[in-house]
GUBA-923501 format. One record per residue (C-alpha): residue in three letters; x, y, z. Coordinates in pm, 1 decimal, padded with zeros to 6 digits. Example, Ala and Ser with C-alpha at 12.3 -4.5 7.8 and 13.67 -1.06 7.14 Angstrom:
% residues 2
code;u;v;w
ALA;01230.0;-00450.0;00780.0;
SER;01367.0;-00106.0;00714.0;
END
This chain:
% residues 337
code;u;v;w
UNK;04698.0;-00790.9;01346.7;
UNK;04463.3;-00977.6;01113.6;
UNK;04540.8;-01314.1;00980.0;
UNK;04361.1;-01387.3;00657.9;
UNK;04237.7;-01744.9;00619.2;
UNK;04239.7;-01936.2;00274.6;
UNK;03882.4;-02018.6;00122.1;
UNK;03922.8;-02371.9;00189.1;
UNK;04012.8;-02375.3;00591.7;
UNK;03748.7;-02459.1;00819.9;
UNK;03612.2;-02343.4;01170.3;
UNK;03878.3;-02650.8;01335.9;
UNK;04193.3;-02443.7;01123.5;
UNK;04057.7;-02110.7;01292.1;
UNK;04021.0;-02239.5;01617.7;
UNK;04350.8;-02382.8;01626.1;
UNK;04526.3;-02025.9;01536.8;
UNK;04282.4;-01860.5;01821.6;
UNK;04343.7;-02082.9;02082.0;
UNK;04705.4;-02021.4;02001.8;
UNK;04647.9;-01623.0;02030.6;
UNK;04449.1;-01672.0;02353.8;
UNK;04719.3;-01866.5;02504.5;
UNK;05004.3;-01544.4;02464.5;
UNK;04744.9;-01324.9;02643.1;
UNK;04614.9;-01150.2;02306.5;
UNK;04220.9;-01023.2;02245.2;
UNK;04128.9;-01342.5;01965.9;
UNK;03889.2;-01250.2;01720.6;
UNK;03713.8;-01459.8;01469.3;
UNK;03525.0;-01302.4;01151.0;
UNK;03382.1;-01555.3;00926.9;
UNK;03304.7;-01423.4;00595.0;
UNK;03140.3;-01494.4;00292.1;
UNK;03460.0;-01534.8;00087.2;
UNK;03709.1;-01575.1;00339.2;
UNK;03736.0;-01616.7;00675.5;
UNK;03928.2;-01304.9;00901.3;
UNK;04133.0;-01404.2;01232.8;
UNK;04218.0;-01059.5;01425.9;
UNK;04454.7;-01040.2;01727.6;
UNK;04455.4;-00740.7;01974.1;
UNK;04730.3;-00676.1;02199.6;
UNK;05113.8;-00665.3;02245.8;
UNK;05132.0;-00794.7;01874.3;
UNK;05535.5;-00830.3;01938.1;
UNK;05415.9;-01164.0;02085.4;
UNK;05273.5;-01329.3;01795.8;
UNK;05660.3;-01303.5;01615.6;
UNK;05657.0;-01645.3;01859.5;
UNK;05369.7;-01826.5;01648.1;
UNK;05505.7;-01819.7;01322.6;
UNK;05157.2;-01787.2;01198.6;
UNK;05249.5;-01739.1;00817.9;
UNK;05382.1;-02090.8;00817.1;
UNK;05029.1;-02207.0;00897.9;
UNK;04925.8;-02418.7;00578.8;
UNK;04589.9;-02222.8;00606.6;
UNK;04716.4;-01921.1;00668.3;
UNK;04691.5;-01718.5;00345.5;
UNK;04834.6;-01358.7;00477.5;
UNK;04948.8;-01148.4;00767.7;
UNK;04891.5;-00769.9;00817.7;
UNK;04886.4;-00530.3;01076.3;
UNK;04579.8;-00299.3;01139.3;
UNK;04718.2;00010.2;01115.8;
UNK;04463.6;00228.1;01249.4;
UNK;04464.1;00321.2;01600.0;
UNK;04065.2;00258.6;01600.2;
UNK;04117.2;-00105.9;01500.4;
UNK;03775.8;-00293.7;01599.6;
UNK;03568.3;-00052.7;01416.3;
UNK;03798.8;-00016.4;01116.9;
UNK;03703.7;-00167.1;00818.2;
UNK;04072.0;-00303.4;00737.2;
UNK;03935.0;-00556.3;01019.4;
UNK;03616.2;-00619.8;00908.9;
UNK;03536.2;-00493.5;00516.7;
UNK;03187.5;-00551.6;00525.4;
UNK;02880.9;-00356.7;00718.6;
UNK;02729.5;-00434.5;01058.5;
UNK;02348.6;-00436.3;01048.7;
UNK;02275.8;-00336.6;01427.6;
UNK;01943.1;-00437.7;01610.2;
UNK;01756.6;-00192.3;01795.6;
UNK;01476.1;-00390.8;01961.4;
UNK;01458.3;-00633.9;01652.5;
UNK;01484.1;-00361.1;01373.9;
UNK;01785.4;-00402.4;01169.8;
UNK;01982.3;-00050.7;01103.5;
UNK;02183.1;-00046.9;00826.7;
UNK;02273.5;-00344.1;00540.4;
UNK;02067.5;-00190.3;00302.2;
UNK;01815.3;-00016.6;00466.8;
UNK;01747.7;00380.4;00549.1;
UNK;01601.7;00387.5;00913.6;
UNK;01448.8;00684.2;01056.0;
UNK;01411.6;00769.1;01460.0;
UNK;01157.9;01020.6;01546.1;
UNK;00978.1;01112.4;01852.4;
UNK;00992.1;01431.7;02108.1;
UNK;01372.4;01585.9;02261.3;
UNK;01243.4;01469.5;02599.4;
UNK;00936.3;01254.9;02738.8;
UNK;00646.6;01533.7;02903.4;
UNK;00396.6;01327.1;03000.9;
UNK;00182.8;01003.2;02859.2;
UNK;-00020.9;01244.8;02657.5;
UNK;00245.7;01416.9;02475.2;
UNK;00462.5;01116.8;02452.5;
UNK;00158.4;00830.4;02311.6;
UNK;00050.2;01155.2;02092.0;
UNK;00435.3;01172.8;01919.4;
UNK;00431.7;00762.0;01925.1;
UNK;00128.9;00732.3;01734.1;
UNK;00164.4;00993.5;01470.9;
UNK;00515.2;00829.7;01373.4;
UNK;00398.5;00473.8;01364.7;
UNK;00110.1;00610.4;01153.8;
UNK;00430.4;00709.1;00913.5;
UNK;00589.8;00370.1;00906.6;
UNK;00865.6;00490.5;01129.6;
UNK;00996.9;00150.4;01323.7;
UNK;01137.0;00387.2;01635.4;
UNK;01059.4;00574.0;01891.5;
UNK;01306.6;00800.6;02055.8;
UNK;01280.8;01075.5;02388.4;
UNK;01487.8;01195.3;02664.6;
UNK;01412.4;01057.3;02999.1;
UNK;01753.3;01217.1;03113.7;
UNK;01833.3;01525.1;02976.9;
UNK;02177.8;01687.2;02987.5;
UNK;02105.5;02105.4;02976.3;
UNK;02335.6;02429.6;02897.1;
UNK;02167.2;02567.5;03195.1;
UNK;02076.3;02442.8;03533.0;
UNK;01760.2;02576.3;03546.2;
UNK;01649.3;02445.7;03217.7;
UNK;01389.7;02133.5;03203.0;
UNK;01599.9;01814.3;03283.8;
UNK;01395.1;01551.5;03248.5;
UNK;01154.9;01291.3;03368.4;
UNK;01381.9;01033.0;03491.8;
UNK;01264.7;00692.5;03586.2;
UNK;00903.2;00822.8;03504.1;
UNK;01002.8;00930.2;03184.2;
UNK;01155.3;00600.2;03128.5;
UNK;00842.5;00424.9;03257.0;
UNK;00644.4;00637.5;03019.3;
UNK;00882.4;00536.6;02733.1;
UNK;00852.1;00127.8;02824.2;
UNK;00449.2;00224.7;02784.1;
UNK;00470.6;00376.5;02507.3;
UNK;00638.9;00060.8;02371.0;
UNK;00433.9;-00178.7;02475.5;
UNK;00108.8;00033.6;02365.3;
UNK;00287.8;00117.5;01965.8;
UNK;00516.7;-00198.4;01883.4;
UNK;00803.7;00052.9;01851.7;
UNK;01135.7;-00011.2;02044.6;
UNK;01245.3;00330.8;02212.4;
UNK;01589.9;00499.0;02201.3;
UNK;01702.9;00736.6;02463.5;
UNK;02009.2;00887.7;02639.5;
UNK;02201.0;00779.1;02953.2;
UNK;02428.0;01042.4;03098.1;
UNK;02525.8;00860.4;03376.8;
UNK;02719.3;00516.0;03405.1;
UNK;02536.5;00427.9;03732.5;
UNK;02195.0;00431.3;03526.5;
UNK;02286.8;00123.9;03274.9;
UNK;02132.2;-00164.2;03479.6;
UNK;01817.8;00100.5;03600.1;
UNK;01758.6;00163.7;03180.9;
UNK;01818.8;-00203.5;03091.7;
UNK;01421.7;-00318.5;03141.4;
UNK;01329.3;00059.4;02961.5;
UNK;01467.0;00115.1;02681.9;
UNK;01586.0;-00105.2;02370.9;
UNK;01913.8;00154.6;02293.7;
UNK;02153.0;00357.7;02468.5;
UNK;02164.5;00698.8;02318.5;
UNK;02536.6;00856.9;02423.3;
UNK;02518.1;01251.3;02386.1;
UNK;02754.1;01513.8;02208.2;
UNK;02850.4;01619.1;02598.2;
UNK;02936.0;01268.6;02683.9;
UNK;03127.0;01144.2;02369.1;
UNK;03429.3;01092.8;02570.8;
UNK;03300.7;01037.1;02862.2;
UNK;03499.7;00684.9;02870.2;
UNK;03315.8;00619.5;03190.4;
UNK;02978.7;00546.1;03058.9;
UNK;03107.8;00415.4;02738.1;
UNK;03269.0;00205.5;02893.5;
UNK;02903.9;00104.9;03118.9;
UNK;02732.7;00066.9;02814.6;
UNK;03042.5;-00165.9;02642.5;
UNK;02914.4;-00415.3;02920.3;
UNK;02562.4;-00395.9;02785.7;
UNK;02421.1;-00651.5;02519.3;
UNK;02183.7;-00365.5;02385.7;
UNK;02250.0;-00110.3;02040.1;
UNK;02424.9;00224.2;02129.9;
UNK;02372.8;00520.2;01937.2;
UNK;02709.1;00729.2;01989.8;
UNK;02671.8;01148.2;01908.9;
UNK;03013.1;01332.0;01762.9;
UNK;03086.9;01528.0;02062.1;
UNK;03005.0;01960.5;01914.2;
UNK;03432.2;01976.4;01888.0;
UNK;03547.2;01612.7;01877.4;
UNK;03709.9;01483.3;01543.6;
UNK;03606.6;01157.2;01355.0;
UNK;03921.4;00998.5;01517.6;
UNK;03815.8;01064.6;01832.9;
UNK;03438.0;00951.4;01766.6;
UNK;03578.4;00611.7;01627.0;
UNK;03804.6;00607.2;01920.0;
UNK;03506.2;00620.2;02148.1;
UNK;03305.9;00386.7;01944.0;
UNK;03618.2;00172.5;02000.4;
UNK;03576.6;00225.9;02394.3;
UNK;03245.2;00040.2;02324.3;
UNK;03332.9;-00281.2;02152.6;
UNK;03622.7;-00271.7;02338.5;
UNK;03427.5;-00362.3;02680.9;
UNK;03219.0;-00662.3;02460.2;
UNK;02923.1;-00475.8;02317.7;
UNK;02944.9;-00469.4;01950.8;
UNK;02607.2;-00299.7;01867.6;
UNK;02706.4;00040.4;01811.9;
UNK;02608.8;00335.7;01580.2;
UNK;02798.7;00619.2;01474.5;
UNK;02633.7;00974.7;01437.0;
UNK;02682.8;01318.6;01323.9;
UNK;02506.3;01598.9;01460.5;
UNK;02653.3;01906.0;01365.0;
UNK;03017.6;02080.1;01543.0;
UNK;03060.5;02391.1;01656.9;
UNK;03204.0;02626.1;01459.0;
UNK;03236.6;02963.0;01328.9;
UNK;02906.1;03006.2;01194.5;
UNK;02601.8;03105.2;01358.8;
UNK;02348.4;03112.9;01093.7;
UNK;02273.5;02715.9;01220.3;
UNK;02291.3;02602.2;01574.1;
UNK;02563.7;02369.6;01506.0;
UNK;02740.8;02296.0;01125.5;
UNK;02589.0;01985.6;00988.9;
UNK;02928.6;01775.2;00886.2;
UNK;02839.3;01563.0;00607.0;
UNK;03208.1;01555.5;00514.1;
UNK;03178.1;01335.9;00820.4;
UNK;02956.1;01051.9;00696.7;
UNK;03104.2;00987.5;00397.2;
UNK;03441.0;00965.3;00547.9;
UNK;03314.8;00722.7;00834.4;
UNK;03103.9;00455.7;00558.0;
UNK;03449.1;00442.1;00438.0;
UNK;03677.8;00418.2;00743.5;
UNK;03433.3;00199.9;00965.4;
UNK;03174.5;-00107.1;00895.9;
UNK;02972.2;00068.8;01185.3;
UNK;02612.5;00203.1;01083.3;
UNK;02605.5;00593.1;01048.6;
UNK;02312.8;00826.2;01100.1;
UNK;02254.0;01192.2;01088.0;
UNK;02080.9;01391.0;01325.9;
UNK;01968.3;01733.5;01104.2;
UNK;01726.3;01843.1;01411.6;
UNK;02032.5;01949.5;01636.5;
UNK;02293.0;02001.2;01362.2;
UNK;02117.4;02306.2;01204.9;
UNK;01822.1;02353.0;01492.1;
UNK;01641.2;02526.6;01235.7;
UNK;01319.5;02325.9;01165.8;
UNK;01290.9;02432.4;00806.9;
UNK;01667.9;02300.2;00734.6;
UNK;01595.8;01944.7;00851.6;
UNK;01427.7;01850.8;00515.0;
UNK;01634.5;01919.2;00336.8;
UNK;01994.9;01816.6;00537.6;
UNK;01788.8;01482.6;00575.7;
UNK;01764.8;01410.3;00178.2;
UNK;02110.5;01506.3;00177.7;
UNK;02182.2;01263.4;00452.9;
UNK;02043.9;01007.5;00186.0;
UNK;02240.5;01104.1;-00080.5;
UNK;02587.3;01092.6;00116.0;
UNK;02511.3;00752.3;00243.7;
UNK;02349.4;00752.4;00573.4;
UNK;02193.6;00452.4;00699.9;
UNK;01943.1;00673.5;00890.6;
UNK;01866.7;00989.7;01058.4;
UNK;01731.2;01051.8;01416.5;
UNK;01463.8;01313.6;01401.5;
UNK;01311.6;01543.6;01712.1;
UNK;00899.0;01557.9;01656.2;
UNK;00635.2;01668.7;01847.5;
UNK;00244.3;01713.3;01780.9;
UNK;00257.3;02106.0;01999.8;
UNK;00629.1;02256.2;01963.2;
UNK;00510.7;02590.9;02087.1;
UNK;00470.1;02379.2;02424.2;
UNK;00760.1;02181.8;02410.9;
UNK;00949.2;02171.3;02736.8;
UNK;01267.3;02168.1;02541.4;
UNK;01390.1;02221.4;02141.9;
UNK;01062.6;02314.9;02056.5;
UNK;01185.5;02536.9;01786.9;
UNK;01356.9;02261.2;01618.3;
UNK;01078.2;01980.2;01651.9;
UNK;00881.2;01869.1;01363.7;
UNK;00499.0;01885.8;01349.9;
UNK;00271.3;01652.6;01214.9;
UNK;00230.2;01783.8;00902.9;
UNK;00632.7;01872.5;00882.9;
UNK;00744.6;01491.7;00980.9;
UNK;00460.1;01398.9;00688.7;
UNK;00626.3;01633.9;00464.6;
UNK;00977.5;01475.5;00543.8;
UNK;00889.0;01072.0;00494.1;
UNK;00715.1;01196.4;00167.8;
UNK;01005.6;01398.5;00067.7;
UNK;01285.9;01131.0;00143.1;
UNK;01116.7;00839.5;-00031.1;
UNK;01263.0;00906.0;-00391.6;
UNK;01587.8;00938.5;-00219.1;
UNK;01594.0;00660.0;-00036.0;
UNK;01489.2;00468.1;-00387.9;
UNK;01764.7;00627.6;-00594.2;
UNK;01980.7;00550.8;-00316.3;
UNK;01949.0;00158.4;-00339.0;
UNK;01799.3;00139.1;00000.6;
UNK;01470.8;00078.5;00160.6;
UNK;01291.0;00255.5;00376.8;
END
């Protein structure tokens, strides 16, 4: 339920309405806006029949949230959360762009990645310390050296690092490494570790699971906030479908549709949802032009050696190509870059 305040109550009218919800057992929520100010209740809303709220003098209106995802829906918050990653805003206005290698090698590979993107103006760094594989005997990762190597890397290029936690057990370890929790397609619904990282203070970038609708994704994202942690970012990377022209189908369907449903940031990751290097140019102006607030990129100075997705990792010269390429885009767009 929201409760819709009228322009002239104050913080003392609020507080006397969410004290009131708190004391039936109900999830109070206070929204302060720049017009009006936005009370929400979560809960057995049945109860609040016993507050009479609409007789409030302050009280300008009462509705129910009807979707089922209701802390990320925009009928209970109508304008956009600007997440921090490490102190860099994402979203409100801006088009933010992640880049760095699928998964963390070695300090060579990993300072070589970090300082060819800062030299591109690109504010973060992102790599796989943990990596979830098809196969068993595929690369899996650095760990907590990876994740040391990351922290390094950070320190060394002034650019917080994103990077994926496939375990619950391995929130607290990552804390001190990383400046956002990246949640994989595999691990969507893995309410486990969403619900690990909802007890975390830092951003979460959440994948669409390869079959998962945008319900479910905004049902997970709602796992998130859910547990306290309201930093979270939405993003499409492609779902499986008939085609096989593209490693995965790159929804785009899917970002409009969330900018409208939810106040949550939403990127685009073109590297995995068409794993076809030459593709991600392209998919990423069109990430622009549908609305994304950013797109997560996989780059790497030697993709021929790349212990993982080499094939869809961007070279030097590429990842130039692609900030020169999206600039006009981002312009026309109304955003900045």
């Amino acid at each position: 339920m929201i409760i819709i305040l009228k322009p002239q109550a104050t913080e003392t009218d609020a507080n006397e309405i969410l004290d009131k919800i708190a004391s039936l057992g109900l999830n109070p929520l206070y929204m302060p806006g720049i017009e009006r100010t936005v009370l929400g209740a979560l809960g057995d809303e049945r109860k609040l029949k016993q507050l009479h709220l609409d007789s409030y003098p302050m009280v300008d209106a009462v509705k129910p949230v009807l979707s089922p995802y209701k802390l990320v829906s925009r009928e209970l918050q109508a304008h956009d959360s600007i997440v921090s990653i490490g102190g860099v805003k994402v979203g409100g206005g801006k088009f933010t762009v992640i880049a760095g290698p699928c998964s963390v090698e070695g300090q060579d590979q990993l300072f070589g990645v970090a300082g060819m993107i800062k030299e591109q103006g690109v504010p973060l760094l992102r790599g796989g310390a943990f990596k979830p594989r098809t196969s068993p005997y595929s690369f899996q990762g650095l760990g907590l050296e990876g994740l040391k190597l990351l922290k390094a890397a950070r320190e060394q290029y002034q650019l917080p690092v994103v990077s994926e936690i496939i375990d619950p057990s391995d929130a607290d370890l990552m804390y001190d490494y990383i400046d956002c929790y990246q949640i994989g397609a595999r691990n969507m619904q893995n309410f486990r570790l969403l619900e690990a990282v909802g007890k975390q203070d830092k951003a979460v970038l959440l994948k669409r699971g390869m079959s998962a609708t945008l319900e479910e994704l905004l049902l997970a994202a709602e796992y998130i906030i859910n547990a306290g942690n309201p930093n979270v970012i939405l993003c499409e990377r492609g779902i499986r479908t008939f085609e096989t022209a593209t490693r995965n189908t790159l929804d785009l369907n899917a970002v409009a549709y969330l900018k409208e449903k939810s106040h949550l940031p939403v990127f685009v990751d073109p590297s995995h949802g068409t794993g076809v290097k030459s593709l991600i140019n392209p998919l990423s102006r069109a990430a622009v032009a549908v609305g994304a607030d950013g797109i997560i990129v996989e780059a790497h100075l030697n993709p021929k050696e790349a212990l993982s997705d080499g094939h869809q990792a961007l070279t030097a010269d590429d990842f130039s190509r692609l900030m020169a390429d999206i600039k006009p885009f981002v312009a026309a767009a109304g955003k900045q870059l």
